[in-house]
C-alpha positions in Angstrom: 0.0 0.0 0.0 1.7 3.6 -1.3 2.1 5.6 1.9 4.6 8.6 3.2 7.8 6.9 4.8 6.4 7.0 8.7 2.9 7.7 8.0 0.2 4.9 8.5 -1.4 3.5 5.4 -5.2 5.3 7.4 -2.7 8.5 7.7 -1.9 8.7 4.1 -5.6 8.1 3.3 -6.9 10.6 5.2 -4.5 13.3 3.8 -5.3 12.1 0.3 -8.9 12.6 1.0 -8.0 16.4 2.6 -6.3 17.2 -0.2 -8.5 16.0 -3.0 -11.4 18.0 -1.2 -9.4 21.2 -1.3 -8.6 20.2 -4.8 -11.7 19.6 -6.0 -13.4 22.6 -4.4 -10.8 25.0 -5.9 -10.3 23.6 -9.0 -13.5 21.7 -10.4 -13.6 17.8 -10.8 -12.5 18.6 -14.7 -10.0 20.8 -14.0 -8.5 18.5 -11.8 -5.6 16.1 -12.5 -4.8 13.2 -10.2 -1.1 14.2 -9.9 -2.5 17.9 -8.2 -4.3 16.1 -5.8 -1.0 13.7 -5.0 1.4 16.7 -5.1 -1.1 18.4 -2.4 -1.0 15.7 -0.4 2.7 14.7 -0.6 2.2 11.6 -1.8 3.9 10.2 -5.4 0.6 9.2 -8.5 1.7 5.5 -7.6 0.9 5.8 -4.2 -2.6 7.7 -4.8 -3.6 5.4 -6.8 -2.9 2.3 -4.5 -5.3 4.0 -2.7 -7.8 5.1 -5.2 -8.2 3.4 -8.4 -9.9 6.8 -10.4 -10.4 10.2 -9.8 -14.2 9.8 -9.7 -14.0 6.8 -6.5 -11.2 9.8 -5.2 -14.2 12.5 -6.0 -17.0 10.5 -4.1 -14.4 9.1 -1.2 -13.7 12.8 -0.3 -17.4 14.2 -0.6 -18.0 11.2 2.2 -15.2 12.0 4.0 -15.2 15.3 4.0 -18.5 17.1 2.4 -21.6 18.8 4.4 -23.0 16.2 7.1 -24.9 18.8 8.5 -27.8 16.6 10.6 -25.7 13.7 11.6 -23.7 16.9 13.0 -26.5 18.1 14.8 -27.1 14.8 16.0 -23.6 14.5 17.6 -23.9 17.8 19.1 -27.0 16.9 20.9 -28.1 13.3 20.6 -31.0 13.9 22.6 -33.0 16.8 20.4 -35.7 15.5 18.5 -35.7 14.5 15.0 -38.7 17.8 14.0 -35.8 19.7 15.5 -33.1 18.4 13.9 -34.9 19.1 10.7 -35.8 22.6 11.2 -32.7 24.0 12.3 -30.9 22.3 9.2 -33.6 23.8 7.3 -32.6 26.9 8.8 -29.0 27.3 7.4 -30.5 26.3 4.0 -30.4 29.7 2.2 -26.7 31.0 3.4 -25.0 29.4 1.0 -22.5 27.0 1.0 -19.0 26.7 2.4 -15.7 24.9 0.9 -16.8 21.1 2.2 -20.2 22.5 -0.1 -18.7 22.6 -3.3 -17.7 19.1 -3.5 -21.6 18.0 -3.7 -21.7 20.9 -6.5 -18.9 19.5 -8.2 -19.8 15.9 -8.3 -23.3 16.6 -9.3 -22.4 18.1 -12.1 -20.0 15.7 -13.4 -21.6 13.1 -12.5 -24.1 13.8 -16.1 -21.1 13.6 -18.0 -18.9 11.3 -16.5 -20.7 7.7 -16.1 -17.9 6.4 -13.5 -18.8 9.6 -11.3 -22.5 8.4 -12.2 -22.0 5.7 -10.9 -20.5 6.5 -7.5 -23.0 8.8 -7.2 -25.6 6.8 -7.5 -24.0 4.6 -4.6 -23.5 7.8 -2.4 -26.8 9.2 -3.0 -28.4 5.6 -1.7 -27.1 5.7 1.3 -27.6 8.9 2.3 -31.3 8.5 1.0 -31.0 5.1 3.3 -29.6 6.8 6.3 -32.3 9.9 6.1 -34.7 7.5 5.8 -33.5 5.4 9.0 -34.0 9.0 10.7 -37.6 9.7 9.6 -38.3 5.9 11.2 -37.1 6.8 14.1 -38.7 9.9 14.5 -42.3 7.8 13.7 -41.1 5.8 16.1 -41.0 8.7 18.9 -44.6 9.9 17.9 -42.8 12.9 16.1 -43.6 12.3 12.9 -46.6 11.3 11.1 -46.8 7.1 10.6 -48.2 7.6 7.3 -45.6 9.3 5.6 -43.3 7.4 3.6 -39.8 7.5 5.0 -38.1 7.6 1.5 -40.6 10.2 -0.2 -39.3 12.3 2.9 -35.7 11.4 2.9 -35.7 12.3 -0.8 -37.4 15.5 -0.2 -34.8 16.7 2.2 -32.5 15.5 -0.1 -33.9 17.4 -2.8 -33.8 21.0 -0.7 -30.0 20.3 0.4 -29.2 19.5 -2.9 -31.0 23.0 -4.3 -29.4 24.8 -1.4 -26.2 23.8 -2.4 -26.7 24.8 -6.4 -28.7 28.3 -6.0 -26.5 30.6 -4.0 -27.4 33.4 -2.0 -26.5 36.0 -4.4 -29.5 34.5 -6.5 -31.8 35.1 -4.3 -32.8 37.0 -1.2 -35.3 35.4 1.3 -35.9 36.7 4.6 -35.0 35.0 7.7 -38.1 35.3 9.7 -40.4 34.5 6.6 -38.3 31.2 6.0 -38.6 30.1 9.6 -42.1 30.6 9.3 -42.7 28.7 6.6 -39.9 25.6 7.8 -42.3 25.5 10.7 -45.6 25.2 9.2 -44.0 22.8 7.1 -42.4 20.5 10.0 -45.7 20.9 12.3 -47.7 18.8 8.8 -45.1 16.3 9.1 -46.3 15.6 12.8 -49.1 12.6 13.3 -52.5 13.6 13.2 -54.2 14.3 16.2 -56.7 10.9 15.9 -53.3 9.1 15.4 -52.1 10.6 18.4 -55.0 9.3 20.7 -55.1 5.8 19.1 -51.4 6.0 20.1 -51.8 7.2 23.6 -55.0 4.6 24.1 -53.1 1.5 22.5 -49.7 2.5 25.1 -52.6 2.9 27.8 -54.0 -0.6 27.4 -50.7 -1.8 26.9 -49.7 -1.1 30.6 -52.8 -2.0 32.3 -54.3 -4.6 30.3 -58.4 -2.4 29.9 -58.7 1.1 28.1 -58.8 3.5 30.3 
């Protein structure tokens, strides 16, 4: 395995990764050559590519590794907020833009309709993240949060859909107001929640439960 003289084969991974990020972000996936990314990182072609066997798996490996991951984020921060919060203060930071890490979704989406290997690991990417969002919704049906009804893909991919948007319209192409996009996250999130009949079939089914009668 190609690695620095010293440096753990993980090591020299992880600073490929850093580097193709940064790379990518500055320069565009096209614009990119695999020896910039290796000559960023230290590291000689031969040992990048022991590593990484194309610039699109490189491209994909550091949007994983290094791209937005803004609700599992919140989630580490605070493991115990609930999943409607979660979802509206992500939905909060929508319009501001992107940073660095945020380019690297811009750039692989694009080249991913011309480049059928990026396609590909896209495709892969996209999945699980569609997967994992999904997992998220469950849980929050789970917790009486959100309504039982709704399809957990339909709302994984919609989320999807309005981080993917954020990322491609920057602010400078629009101009929304603060307040007025709270207020419309919130009456958004409060129709996710289950309906009040649900609520009370709920509550009676976890009151017979426990006592064996209806109360």
């Amino acid at each position: 395995m190609g690695r620095i003289s010293g440096v753990t084969a993980a090591e020299t991974r992880e600073r490929l990764l850093r580097a193709a990020a940064d790379v990518f972000a500055d320069r565009g996936y096209d614009g990119t050559r695999v020896a910039d990314i290796a000559a960023a990182a230290g590291v000689s072609n031969g040992a990048l590519y022991a590593h990484f066997d194309s610039k699109a798996k490189l491209l994909v490996a550091a949007l994983g590794a290094h791209g937005r991951r803004l609700l599992a984020d919140l989630l580490a921060e605070d493991p115990d907020r609930s999943i409607t919060e979660v979802l509206l203060i992500a939905g909060r930071s929508l319009p501001h833009g992107r940073d660095v890490r945020g380019n690297l979704i811009v750039e692989a989406l694009v080249a991913a309709r011309r480049d059928d290997d990026v396609a590909r690991q896209m495709r892969d990417y996209m999945g699980e993240k569609a997967d994992w969002l999904a997992g998220l919704v469950t849980a929050g049906q789970l917790a009486g949060e959100l309504d039982p009804a709704l399809s957990p893909k339909a709302l994984a991919q919609f989320c999807l859909l309005l981080a993917m948007g954020s990322e491609l319209v920057t602010p400078d192409l629009h101009a929304v107001d603060d307040g007025e996009w709270t207020a419309l996250l919130t009456r958004v999130v409060a129709a996710l929640a289950p309906a009040a009949s649900t609520v009370a079939q709920s509550t009676t089914r976890t009151s017979t439960n426990q006592t064996g009668e209806t109360r």
